[in-house]
Structure formats: structure tokens, C-alpha cells
N, C-alpha and C positions, 0 to 999 in steps of 0.2 A: 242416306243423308250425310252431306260432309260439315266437319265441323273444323274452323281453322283457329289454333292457338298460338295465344305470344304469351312467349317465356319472360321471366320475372330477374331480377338482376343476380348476376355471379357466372352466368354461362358468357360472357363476352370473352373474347381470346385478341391477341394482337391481331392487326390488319386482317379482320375478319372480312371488313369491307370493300378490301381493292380489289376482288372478282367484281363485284358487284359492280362498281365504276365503269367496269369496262364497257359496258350494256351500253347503248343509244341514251342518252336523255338521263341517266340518273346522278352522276354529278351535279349536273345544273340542281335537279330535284333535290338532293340533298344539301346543297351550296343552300339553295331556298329555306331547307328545314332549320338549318344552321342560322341564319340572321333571323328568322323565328326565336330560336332557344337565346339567341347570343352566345353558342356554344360552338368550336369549329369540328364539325362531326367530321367533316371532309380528313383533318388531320388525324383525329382522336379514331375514326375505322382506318386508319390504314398504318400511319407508322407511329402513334402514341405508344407508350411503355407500357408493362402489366399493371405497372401502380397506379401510372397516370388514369389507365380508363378504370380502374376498379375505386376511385372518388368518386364517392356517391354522383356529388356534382354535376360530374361527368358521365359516367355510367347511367344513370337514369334517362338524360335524353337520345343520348346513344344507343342505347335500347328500342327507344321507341321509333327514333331516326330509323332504324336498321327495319323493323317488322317494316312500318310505311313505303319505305325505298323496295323491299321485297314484293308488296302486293301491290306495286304498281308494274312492278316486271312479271308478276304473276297473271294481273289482269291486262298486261299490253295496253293500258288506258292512260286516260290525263289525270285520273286520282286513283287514291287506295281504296273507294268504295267500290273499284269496277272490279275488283278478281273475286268478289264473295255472291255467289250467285241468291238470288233474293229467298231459296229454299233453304239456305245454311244456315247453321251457326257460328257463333264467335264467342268466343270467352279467353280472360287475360288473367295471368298469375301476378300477381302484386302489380307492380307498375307497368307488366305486359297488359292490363287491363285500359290505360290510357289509350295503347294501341287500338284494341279492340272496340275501344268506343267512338276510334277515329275511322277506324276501318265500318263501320256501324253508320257510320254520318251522324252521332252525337256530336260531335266535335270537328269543326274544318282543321284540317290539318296544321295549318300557321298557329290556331289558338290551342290544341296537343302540345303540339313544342313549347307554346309560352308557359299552358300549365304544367308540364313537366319538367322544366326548368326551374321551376318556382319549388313544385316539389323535391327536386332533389336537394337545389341548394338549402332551404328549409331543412328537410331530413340530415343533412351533413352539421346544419347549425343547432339542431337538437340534440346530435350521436355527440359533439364536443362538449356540450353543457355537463354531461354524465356520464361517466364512464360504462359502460353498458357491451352486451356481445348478445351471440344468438349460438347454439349447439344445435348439430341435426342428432337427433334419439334414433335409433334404425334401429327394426325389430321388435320384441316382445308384444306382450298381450296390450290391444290399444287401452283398455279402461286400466290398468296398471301402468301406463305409458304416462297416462296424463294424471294419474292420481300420484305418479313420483312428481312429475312437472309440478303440481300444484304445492305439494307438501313442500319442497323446493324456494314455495313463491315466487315461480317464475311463472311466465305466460305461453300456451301452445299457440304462438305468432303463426305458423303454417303445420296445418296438419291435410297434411299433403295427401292420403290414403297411399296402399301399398310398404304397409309399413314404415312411415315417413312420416315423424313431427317434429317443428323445428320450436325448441325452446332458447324463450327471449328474457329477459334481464340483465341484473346488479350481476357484474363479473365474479364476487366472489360468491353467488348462491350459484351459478351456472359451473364454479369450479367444485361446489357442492354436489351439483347432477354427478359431476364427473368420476366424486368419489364414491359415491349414492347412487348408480344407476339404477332403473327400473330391472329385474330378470329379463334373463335370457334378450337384452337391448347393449348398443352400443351407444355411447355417447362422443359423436366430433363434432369438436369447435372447429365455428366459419369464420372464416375470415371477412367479416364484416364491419363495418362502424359503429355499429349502436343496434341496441334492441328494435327493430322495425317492427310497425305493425302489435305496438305496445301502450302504455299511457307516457311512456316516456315521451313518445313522437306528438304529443297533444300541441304542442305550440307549433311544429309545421300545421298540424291540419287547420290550425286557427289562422294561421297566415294562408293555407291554400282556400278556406270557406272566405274568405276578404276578399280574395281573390275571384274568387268561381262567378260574383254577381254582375260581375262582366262581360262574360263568357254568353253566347248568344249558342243556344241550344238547338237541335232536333230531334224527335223521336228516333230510335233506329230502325232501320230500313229491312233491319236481318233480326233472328232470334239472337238477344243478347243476354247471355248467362254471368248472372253476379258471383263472383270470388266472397261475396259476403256469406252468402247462403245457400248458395246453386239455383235460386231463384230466376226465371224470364223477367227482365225490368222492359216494359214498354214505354215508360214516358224518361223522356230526356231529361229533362231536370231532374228526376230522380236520380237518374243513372250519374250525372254529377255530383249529387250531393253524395251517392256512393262512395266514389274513386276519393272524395273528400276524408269521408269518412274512415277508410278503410288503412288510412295511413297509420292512425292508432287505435287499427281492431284487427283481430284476424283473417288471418286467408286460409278459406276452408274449399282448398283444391279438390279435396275430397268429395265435398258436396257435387261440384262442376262434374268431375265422371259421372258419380251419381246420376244429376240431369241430361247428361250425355247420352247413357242407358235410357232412361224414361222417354225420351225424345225420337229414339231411334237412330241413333248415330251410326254410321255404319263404315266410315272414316275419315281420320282425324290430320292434318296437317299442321305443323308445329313450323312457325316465322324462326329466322335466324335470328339470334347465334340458337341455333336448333338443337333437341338432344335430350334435356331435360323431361319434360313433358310429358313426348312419346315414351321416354322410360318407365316414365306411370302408367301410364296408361298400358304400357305392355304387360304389365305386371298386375295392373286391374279389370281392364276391359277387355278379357278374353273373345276372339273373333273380328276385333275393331283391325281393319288394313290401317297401317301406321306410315307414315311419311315425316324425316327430320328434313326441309327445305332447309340444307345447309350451305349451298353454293348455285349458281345460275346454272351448274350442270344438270341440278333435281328440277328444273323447271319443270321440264317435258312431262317429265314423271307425275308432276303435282297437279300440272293440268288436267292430264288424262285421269288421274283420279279425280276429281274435280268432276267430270264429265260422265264418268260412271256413275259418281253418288250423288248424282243433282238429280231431284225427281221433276 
């Protein structure tokens, strides 16, 4: 069984996009996803600066611009529903989940771009209210991991498995982790805007729940695994008030392997900016064939797996 994932924001890099462009048809595609977002992803993948795309703002639909524009070159089709064969799975990290649920046919793609636009800028006007950060903890023992996070009062925003939680709050309890670590854990600060995935972010997700009643829904078409719980959501408007939701709760990536294993997964393909993902999972899901789709040269490669793990 193949399972295909989109990654979560901070893996973007400069002009990750202009291989992509070169392809038939995905400019246009993307120019398209762009006056969706009101965002110019055409500039922002190709020659935008580090800082520029690492704005929330910007970085969020950029993200998801990029997964869609991939699995349209993945599936050779007119949408990003045609490269996920109806046997797969799908599941997204934090805001790689909007993807997922577009690539699902929860969501037509022009209404992804609107709500993720909305999202980011939301989240960007949350991170400015409060001064806020996130630290990745790497290593030590997991229930001493989160029993520092806690005593700390800070929040495990991502607990990633393979050794991997990311704690989120108030910058000076997070400068606390730093002098306070869990044993045998590291603590790095991310360069990020504000505590995601927090109760800080509660006034985005009240601005994106205004929003989502607009939004014109379908069941997904593929096994869709929530980042909330590693749960299968079958009903559509669930799986929205999710991605809703999930902007001030955590992402328990961990969980998704998890259901990955119980499922049968037997490998995994990870959407550009690619790399993260598979790193977990190499690190968790001993036996799983791994594929980073980081350029249109992995096509080939991604297909023909695609084609062995389709039952």
C-alpha cells in the first residue's frame, strides 16, 4: 500500500519551484492556484528571498501550491486527485494536511488556496499579537520529554515520533526548556513566528471556522489520515472542521506512522519541498521503501513505486 505525504511548513528553500515550471501545463496550474490564494506563488517558488518565503503568509500557501502543482505532474492529469490511486493513502503535517485533503477531493483546489491563505495570514496575525516561538526537543526518554514540556508550561505543538517534539509557547518559558532540558535531549529554537498549533493561534482558527461554512465539501475518495489523532476521517465536513481545528491543537505525526503500520503501508512518498517526513519515518517505520519527490527528476522513480504498492 502506498501512502503519499505533504510536509508541514520550514522545509521550503529558494526557487524550489522553477524545475517544476519547466514541465507542460504547470505554470498556467500554478498562475491558477495564485489568483485563488491572492498570493504570487509563480514569484515566491522561484526567485523570492529566504525571508520572504519563510512569512508565514507566504509560506503557508506556497506549501500547498507546491504538494498540488507536484501531483498533478505525478498523476499526468487535469487535477491533483488523479496521481493517488483509490488503494492509498494520504496524510498531511500541519498545514501539508490542507494539501492532503485537496489531493482527497475534500476540497477543490481553488477553495485549498482560498483556505490556506486565510490560514496563514490569520496565523501571521496571531504570532504578532504575542510574542511567542516553538523549540524542537530531540532525544531523551518520550514521557520525560513532555513531562519537562509541561512543567515548563509550554505545549508539545508537534510530537513528531522518532525522537521528535516540538515545544510551543511564551518565549521566555521556551528560553526556560533551554536552560532546563529534559535528560539526555537537546533543545533548538526554530525559527518560526509564533507558537503554532497552541491556544495562542485560537483567533486564526475562529477566523478560519467563519470561514470553512462556505466551503462546499466531499467525502474523500482515498483513506484519509488525521494529523489530530492518526485517525481515518471519512466524512468531509468532518475532515474540515479538522484542519480548523488543528491550527490551535496539536500535530501528533506520531500518531499517522502509527496508522500507517496498522494499515499496511508499505511505501511512502513525501510532496516537495520533500525530506522531512521521510526522515521519520526512516527512523520509525523500519522496512517502509521511502521516496523524497524533490524535483521532476524523482518522477519516474515515484510512479513506479506508486505502481508496485497499488494493490
Amino acid at each position: 500500500m502506498i501512502a503519499i505525504v505533504c510536509p508541514g511548513q520550514g522545509s521550503q528553500t529558494p526557487g524550489f519551484l522553477a524545475p517544476w515550471l519547466e514541465l507542460p501545463g504547470l505554470r498556467d496550474q500554478l498562475t491558477a492556484l495564485s489568483e485563488a490564494a491572492e498570493v504570487d506563488l509563480v514569484a515566491h517558488g522561484t526567485t523570492s528571498d529566504e525571508d520572504t518565503i519563510k512569512d508565514t503568509a507566504v509560506a503557508q500557501p506556497l506549501l500547498v501550491g507546491a504538494g498540488l502543482l507536484a501531483l498533478r505532474a505525478l498523476g499526468g492529469g487535469s487535477s491533483s486527485t488523479d496521481a493517488v490511486p483509490s488503494s492509498g493513502v494520504l496524510a498531511g503535517h500541519s498545514v501539508g494536511e490542507v494539501t492532503a485533503a485537496a489531493a482527497a477531493g475534500v476540497l477543490s483546489e481553488a477553495d485549498a488556496m482560498r483556505f490556506v491563505a486565510l490560514r496563514g495570514r490569520s496565523m501571521a496575525e496571531a504570532s504578532a499579537a504575542t510574542p511567542t516561538g516553538m523549540s524542537a526537543v530531540l532525544g531523551g526518554d518520550p514521557g520525560a520529554v513532555l513531562a519537562t514540556i509541561g512543567r515548563h508550561l509550554l505545549t508539545p505543538a508537534n510530537v513528531n515520533g522518532a525522537g521528535q517534539v516540538v515545544a510551543a509557547g511564551s518565549l521566555p518559558a521556551l528560553d526556560e526548556l533551554a536552560a532546563d532540558p529534559p535528560p539526555r535531549a537537546r533543545v533548538v529554537p526554530l525559527k518560526v513566528a509564533g507558537a503554532f498549533h497552541t491556544h495562542y493561534m485560537a483567533p486564526a482558527a475562529d477566523a478560519l471556522r467563519a470561514a470553512a461554512a462556505d466551503h462546499d465539501v466531499s467525502d474523500p475518495g482515498v483513506t484519509l489520515v488525521s494529523n489530530r489523532d492518526g485517525q481515518v476521517v471519512t466524512d468531509g465536513r468532518e475532515v474540515l472542521d479538522r484542519l480548523v481545528a488543528q491550527v490551535s491543537n496539536p500535530v501528533r505525526w506520531d500518531l499517522c506512522m502509527e496508522r500507517f503500520t496498522t494499515l499496511g503501508v508499505t511505501a511512502i512518498i513525501e510532496l516537495p519541498p520533500a525530506g522531512t517526513l521521510v526522515g521519520l519515518a526512516k527512523r520509525a517505520l523500519k522496512g517502509v521503501e521511502l521516496l523524497a519527490l524533490k524535483s521532476p527528476d524523482d518522477l519516474d522513480a515515484a510512479r513506479t513505486l506508486i505502481t508496485e504498492h497499488s494493490a
